[in-house]
FIMIDREN-208954 format. One record per residue: residue in three letters; x, y, z of N, C-alpha, C, O, CB in turn. Coordinates in Angstrom, 2 decimals. Glycine has a CB too. Layout:
<rs>
(r ALA; (X; Y; Z); (X; Y; Z); (X; Y; Z); (X; Y; Z); (X; Y; Z));
...
</rs>
This chain:
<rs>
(r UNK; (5.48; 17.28; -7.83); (5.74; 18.69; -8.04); (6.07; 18.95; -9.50); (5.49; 19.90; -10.03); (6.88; 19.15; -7.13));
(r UNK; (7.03; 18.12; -10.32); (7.35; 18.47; -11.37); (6.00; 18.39; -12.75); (6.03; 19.04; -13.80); (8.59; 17.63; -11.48));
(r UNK; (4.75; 17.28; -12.26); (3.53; 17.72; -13.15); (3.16; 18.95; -12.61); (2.63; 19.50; -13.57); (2.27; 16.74; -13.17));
(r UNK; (3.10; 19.68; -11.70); (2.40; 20.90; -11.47); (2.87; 22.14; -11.73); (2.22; 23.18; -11.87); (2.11; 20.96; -10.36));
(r UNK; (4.65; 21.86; -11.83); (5.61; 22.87; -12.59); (5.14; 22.34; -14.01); (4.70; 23.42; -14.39); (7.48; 22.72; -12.23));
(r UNK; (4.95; 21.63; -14.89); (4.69; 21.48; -15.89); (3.34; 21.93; -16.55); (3.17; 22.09; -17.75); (4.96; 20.47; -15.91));
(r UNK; (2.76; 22.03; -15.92); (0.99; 22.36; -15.97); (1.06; 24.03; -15.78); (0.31; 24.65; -16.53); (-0.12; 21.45; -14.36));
(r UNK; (1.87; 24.82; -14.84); (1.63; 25.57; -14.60); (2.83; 26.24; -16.13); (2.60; 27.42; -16.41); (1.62; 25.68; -13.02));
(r UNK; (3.52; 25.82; -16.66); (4.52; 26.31; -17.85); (3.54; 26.12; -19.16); (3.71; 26.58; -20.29); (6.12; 25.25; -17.99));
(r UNK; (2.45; 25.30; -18.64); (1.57; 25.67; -20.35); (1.42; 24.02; -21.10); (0.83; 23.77; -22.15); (2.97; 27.01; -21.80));
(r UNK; (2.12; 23.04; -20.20); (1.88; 21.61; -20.65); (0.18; 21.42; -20.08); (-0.46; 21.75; -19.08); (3.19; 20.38; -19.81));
(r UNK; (-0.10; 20.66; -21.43); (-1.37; 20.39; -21.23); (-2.16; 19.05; -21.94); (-3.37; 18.95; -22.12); (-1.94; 21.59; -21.61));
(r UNK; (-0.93; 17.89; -22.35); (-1.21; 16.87; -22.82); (-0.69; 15.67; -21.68); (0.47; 15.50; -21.32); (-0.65; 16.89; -24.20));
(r UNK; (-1.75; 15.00; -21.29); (-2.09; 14.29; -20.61); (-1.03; 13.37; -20.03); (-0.70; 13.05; -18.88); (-2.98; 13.84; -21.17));
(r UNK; (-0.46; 12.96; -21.79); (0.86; 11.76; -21.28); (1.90; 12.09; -21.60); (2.78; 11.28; -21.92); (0.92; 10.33; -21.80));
(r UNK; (2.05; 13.40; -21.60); (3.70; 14.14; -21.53); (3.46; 14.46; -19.68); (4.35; 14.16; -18.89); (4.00; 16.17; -22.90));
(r UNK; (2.37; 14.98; -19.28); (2.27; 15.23; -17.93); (2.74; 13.87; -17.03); (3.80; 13.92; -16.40); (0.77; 15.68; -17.66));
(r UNK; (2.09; 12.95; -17.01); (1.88; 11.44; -16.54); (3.65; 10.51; -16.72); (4.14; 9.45; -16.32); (0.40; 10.63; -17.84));
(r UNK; (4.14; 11.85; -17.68); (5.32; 10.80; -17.64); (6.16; 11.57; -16.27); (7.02; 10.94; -15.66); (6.40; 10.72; -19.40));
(r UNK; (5.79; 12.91; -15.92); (6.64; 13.03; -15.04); (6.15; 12.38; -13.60); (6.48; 13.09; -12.66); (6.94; 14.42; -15.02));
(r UNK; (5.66; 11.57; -13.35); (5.55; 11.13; -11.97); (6.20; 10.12; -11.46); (6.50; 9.16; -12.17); (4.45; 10.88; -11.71));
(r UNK; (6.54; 10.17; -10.11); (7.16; 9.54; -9.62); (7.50; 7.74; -9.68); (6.42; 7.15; -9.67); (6.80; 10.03; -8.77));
(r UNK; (8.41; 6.98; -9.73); (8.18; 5.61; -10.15); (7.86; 4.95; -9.41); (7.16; 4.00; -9.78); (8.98; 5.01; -10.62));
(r UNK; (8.23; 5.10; -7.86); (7.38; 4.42; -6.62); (5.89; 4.76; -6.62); (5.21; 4.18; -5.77); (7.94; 4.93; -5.16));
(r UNK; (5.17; 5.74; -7.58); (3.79; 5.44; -7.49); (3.19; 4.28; -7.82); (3.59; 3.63; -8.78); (3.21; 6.21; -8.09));
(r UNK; (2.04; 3.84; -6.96); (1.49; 2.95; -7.40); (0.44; 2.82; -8.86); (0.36; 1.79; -9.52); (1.03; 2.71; -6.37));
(r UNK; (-0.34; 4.17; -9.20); (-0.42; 4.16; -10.20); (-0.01; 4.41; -11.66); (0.67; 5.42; -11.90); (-0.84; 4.32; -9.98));
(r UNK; (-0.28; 3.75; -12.45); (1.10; 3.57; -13.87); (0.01; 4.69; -14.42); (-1.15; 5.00; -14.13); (1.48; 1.52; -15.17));
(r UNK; (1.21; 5.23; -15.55); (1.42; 6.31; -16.14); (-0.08; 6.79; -16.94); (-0.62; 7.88; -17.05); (2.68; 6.05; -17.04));
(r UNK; (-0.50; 5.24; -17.47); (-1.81; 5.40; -18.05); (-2.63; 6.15; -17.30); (-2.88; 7.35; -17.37); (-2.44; 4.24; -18.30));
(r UNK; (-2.98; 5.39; -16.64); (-4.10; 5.51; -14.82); (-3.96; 6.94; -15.02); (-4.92; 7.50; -15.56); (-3.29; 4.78; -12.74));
(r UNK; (-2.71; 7.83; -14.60); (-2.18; 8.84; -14.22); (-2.83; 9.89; -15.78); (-3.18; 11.07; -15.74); (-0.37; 8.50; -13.86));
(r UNK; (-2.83; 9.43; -16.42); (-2.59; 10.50; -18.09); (-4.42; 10.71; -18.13); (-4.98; 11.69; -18.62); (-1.65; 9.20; -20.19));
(r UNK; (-5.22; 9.39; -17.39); (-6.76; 9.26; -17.15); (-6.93; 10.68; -16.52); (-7.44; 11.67; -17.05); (-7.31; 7.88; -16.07));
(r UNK; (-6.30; 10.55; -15.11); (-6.65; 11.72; -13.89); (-6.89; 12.69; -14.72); (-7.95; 13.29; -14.56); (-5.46; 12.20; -12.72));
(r UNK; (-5.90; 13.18; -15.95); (-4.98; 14.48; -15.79); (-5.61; 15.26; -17.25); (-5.39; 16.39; -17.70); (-2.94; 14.07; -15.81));
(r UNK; (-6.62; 13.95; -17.85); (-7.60; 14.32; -18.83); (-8.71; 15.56; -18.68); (-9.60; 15.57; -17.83); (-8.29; 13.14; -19.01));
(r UNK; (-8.52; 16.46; -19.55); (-9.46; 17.34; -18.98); (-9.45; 18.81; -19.39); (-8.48; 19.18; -20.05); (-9.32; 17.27; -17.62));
(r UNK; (-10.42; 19.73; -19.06); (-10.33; 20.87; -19.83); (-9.34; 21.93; -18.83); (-9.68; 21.42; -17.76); (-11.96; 21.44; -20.19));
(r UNK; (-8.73; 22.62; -18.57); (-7.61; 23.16; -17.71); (-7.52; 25.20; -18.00); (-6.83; 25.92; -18.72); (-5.92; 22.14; -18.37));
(r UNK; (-8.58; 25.41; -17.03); (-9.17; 26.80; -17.36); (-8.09; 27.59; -16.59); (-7.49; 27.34; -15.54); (-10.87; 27.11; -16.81));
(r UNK; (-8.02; 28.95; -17.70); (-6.79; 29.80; -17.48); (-7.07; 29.93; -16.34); (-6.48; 29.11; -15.63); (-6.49; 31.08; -18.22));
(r UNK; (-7.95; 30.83; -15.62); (-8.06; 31.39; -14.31); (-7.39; 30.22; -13.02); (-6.98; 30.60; -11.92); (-9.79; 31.74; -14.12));
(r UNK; (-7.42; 28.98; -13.42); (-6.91; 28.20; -12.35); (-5.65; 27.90; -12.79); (-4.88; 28.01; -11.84); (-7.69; 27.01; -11.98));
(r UNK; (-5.06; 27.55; -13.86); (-3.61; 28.23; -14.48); (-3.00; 29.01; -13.63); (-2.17; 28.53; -12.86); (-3.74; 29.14; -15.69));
(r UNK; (-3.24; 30.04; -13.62); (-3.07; 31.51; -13.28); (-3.09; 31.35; -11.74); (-1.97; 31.52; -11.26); (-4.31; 32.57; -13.92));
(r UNK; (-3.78; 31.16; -11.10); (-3.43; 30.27; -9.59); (-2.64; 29.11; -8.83); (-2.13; 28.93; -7.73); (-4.29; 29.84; -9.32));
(r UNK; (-2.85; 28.41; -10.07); (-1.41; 27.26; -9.52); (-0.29; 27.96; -10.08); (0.66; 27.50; -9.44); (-1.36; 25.41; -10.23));
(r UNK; (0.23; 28.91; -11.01); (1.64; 29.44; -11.11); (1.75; 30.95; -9.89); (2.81; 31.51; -9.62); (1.93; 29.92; -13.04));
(r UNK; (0.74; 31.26; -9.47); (0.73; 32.13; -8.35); (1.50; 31.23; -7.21); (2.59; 31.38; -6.66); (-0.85; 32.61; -7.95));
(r UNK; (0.50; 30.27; -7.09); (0.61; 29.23; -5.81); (2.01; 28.88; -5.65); (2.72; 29.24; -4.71); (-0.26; 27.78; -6.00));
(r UNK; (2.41; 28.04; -6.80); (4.08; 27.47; -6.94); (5.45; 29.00; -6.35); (6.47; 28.95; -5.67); (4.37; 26.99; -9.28));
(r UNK; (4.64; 30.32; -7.15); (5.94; 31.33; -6.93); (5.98; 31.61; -5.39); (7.09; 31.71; -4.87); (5.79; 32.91; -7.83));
(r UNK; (4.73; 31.79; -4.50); (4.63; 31.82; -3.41); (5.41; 30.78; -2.64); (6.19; 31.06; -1.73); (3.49; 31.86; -3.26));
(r UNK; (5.15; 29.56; -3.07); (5.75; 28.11; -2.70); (7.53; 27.94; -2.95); (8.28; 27.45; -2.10); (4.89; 26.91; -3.79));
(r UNK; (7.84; 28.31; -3.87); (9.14; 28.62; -4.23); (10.24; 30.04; -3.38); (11.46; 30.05; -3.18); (8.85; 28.89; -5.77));
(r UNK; (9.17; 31.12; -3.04); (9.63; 31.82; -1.99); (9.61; 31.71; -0.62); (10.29; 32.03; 0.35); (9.29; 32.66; -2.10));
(r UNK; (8.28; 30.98; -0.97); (9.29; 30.71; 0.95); (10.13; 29.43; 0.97); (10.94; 29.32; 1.90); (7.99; 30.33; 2.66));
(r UNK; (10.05; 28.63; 0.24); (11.40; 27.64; 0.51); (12.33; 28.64; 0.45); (12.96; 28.63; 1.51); (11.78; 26.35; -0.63));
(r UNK; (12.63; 29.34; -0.16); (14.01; 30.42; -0.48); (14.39; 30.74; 1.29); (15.20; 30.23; 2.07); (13.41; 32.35; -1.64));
(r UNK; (13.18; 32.02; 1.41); (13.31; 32.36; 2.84); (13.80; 31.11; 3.98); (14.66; 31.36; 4.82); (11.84; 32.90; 3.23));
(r UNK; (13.25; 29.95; 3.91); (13.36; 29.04; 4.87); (15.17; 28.32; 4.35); (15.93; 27.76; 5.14); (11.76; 27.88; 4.78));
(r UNK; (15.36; 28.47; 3.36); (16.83; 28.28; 3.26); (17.34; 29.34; 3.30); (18.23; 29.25; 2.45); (17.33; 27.66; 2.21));
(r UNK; (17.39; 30.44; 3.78); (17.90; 31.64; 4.15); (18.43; 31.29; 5.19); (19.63; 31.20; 5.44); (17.09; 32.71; 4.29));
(r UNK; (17.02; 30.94; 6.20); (17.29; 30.97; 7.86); (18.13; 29.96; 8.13); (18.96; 29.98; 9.03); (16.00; 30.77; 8.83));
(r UNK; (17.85; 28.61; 6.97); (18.78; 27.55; 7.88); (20.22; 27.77; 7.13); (21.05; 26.88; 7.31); (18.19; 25.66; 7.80));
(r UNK; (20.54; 28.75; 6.40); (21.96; 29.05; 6.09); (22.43; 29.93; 7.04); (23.65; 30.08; 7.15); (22.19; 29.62; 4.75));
(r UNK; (21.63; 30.58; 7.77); (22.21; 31.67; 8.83); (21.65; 30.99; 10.12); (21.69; 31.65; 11.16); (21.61; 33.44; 8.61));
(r UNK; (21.14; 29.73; 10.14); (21.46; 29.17; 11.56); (22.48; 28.36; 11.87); (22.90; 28.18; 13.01); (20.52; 28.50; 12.02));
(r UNK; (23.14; 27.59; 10.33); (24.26; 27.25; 10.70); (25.56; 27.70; 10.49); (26.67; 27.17; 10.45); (24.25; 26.40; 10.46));
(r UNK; (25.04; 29.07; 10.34); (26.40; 30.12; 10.24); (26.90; 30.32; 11.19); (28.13; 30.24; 11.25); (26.30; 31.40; 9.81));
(r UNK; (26.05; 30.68; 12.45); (26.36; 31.61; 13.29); (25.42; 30.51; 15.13); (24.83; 30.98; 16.11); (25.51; 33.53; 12.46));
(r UNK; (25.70; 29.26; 14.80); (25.64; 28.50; 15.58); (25.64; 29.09; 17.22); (24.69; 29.23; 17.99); (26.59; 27.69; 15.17));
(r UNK; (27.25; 29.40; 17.43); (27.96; 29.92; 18.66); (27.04; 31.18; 18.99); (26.43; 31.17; 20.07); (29.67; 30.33; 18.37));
(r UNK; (26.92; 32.09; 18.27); (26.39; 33.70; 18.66); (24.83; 32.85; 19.31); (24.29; 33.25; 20.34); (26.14; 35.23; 16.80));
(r UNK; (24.43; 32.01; 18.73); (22.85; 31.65; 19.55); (22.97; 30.99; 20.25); (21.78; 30.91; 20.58); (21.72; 31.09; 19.01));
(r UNK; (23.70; 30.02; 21.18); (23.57; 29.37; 22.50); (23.25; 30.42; 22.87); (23.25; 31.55; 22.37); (24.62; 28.64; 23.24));
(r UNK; (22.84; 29.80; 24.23); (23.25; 30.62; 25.72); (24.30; 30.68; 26.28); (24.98; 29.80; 26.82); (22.70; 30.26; 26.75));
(r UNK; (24.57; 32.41; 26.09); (25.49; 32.27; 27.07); (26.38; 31.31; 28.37); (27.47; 30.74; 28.46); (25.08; 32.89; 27.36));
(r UNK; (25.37; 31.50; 29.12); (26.10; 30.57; 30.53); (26.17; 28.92; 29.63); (26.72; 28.18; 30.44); (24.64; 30.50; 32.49));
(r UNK; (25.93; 28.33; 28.69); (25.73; 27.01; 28.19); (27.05; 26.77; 27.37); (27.70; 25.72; 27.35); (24.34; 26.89; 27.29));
(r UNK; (27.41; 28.29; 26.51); (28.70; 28.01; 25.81); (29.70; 27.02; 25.91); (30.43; 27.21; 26.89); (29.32; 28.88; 25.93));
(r UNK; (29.98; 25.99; 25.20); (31.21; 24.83; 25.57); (31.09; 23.54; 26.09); (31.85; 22.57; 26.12); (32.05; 25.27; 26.49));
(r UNK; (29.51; 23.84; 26.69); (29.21; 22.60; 27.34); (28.77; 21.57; 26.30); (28.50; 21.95; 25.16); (28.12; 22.79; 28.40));
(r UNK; (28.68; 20.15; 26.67); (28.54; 19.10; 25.57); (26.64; 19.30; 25.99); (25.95; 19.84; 26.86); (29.61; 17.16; 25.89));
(r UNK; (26.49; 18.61; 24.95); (24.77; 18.45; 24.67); (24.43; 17.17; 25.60); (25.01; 16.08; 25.57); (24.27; 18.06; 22.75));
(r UNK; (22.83; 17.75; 26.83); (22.96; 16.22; 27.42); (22.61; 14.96; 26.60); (21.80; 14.98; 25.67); (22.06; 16.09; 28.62));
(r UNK; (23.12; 14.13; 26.92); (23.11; 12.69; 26.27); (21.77; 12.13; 26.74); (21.57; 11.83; 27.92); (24.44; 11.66; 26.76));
(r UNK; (20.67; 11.97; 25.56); (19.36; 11.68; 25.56); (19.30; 10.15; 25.63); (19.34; 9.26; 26.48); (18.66; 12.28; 24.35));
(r UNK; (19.16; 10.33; 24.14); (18.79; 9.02; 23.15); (17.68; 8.14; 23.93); (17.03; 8.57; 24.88); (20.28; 7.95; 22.82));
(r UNK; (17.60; 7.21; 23.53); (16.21; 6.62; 23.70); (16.57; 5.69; 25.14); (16.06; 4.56; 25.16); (15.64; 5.58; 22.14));
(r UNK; (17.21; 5.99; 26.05); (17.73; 5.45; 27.45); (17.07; 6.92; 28.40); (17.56; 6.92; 29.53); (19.89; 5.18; 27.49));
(r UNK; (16.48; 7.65; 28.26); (15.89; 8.65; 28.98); (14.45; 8.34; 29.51); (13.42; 8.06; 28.91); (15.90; 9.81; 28.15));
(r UNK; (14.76; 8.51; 30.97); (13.65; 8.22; 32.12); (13.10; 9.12; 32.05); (13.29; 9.99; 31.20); (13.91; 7.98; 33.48));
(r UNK; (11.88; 9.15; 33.31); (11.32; 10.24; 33.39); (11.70; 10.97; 34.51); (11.23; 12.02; 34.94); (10.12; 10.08; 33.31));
(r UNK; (13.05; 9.96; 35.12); (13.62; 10.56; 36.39); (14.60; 11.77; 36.14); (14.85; 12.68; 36.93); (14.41; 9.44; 37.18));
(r UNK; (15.15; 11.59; 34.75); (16.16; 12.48; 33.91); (15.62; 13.40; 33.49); (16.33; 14.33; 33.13); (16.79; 11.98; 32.84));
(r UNK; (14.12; 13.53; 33.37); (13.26; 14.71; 32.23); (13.81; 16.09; 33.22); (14.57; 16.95; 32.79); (10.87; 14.50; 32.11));
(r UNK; (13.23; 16.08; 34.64); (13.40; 17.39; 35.45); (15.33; 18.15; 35.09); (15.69; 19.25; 34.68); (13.07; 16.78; 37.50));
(r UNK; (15.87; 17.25; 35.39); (17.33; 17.67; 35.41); (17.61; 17.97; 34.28); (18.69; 18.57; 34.23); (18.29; 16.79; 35.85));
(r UNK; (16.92; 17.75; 32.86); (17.37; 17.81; 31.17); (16.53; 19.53; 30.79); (16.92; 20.49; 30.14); (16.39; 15.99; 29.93));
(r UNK; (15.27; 19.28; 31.57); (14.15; 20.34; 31.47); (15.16; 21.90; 32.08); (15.53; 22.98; 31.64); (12.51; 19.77; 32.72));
(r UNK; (15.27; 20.93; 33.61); (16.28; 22.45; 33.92); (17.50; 23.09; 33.51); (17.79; 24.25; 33.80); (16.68; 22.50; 35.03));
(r UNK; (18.22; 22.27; 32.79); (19.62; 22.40; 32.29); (19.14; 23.20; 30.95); (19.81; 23.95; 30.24); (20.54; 20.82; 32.05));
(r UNK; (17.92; 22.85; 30.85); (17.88; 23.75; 28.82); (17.29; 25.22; 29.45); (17.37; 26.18; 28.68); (16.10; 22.75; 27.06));
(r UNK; (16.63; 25.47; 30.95); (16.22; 26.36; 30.86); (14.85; 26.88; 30.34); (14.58; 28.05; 30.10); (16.97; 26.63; 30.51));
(r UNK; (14.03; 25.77; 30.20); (12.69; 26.17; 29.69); (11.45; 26.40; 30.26); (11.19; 25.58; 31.13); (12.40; 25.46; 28.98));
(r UNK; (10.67; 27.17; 30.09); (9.85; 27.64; 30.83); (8.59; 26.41; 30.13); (8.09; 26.53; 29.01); (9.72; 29.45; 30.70));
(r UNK; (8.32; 25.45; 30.97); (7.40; 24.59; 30.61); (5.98; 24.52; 31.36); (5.14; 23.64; 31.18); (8.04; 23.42; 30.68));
(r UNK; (5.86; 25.46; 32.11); (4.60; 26.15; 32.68); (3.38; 25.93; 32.20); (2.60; 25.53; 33.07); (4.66; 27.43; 32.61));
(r UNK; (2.87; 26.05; 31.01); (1.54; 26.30; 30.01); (1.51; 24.71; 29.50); (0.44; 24.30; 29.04); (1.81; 27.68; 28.47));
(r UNK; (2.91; 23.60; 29.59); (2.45; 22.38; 28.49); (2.11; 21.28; 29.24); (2.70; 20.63; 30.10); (3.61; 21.87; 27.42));
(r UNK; (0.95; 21.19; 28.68); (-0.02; 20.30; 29.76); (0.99; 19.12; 29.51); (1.06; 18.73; 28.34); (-1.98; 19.94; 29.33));
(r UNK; (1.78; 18.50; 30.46); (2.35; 16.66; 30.34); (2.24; 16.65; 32.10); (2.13; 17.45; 33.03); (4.63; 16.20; 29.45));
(r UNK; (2.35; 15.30; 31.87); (2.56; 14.33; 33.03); (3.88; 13.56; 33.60); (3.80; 12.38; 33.25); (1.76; 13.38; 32.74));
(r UNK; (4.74; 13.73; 34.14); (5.61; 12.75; 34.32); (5.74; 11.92; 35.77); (5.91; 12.17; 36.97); (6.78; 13.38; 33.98));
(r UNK; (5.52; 10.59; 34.76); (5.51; 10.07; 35.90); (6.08; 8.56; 36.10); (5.69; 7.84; 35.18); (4.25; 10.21; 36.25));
(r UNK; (6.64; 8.09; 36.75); (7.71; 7.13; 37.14); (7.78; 5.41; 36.06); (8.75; 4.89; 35.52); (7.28; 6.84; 38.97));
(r UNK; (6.31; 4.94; 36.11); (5.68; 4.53; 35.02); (5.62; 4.64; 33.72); (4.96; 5.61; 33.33); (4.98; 4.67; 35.15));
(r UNK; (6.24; 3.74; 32.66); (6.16; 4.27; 31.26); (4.80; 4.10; 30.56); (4.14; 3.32; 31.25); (7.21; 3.57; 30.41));
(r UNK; (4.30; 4.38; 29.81); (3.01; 4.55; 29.03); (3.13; 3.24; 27.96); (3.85; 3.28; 26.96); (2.92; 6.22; 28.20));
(r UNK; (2.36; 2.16; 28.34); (2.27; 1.19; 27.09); (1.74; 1.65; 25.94); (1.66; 0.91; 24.96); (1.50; 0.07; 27.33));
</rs>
């Protein structure tokens, strides 16, 4: 992300770009400064800094929601569910437990094509 914030601010030399990449990449900086060689026409400029502001607003929005989902936690249960502990899953869940977990959340699972059945799936 940070070469494409850089590209889109008007950097346009190869191995100032190449230095921002990540160090777990497998390709070294050279390799990288090769890719990044090249002529870099305004009109697509002008689209990747479109692209990024779009990209940057909705992360915003999406940290909106998860600041006001863990605001207001309590107001979104369900009602009749209020207080109760969460059923205990984890990776010890049958398929004898799915019906009783399915009905306790209340979900209308009508339309999702699954199978359950007594047998686990190798």
């Amino acid at each position: 992300m940070a070469i494409l914030r850089a590209l889109a601010a008007g950097e346009g030399y190869p191995g100032r770009l190449a230095k921002f990449r990540y160090p777990h990449y497998k390709k070294s900086e050279r390799e990288i400064a090769e890719q990044l060689t090249g002529h870099w026409r305004e009109d697509h400029l002008f689209s990747l800094q479109q692209a990024l502001k779009m990209y940057d607003a909705i992360q915003e929005r999406i940290a909106d929601y998860e600041r006001e989902i863990l605001r207001k936690p309590g107001d979104m249960e369900r009602e009749e569910l209020r207080g109760q502990p969460m059923p205990a899953v984890g990776n010890a869940a049958s398929a004898s437990s799915l019906p009783r977990l399915i009905g306790r959340c209340r979900a209308d699972l009508s339309l999702v094509p699954i199978r359950i059945t007594s047998e686990p799936r190798v």
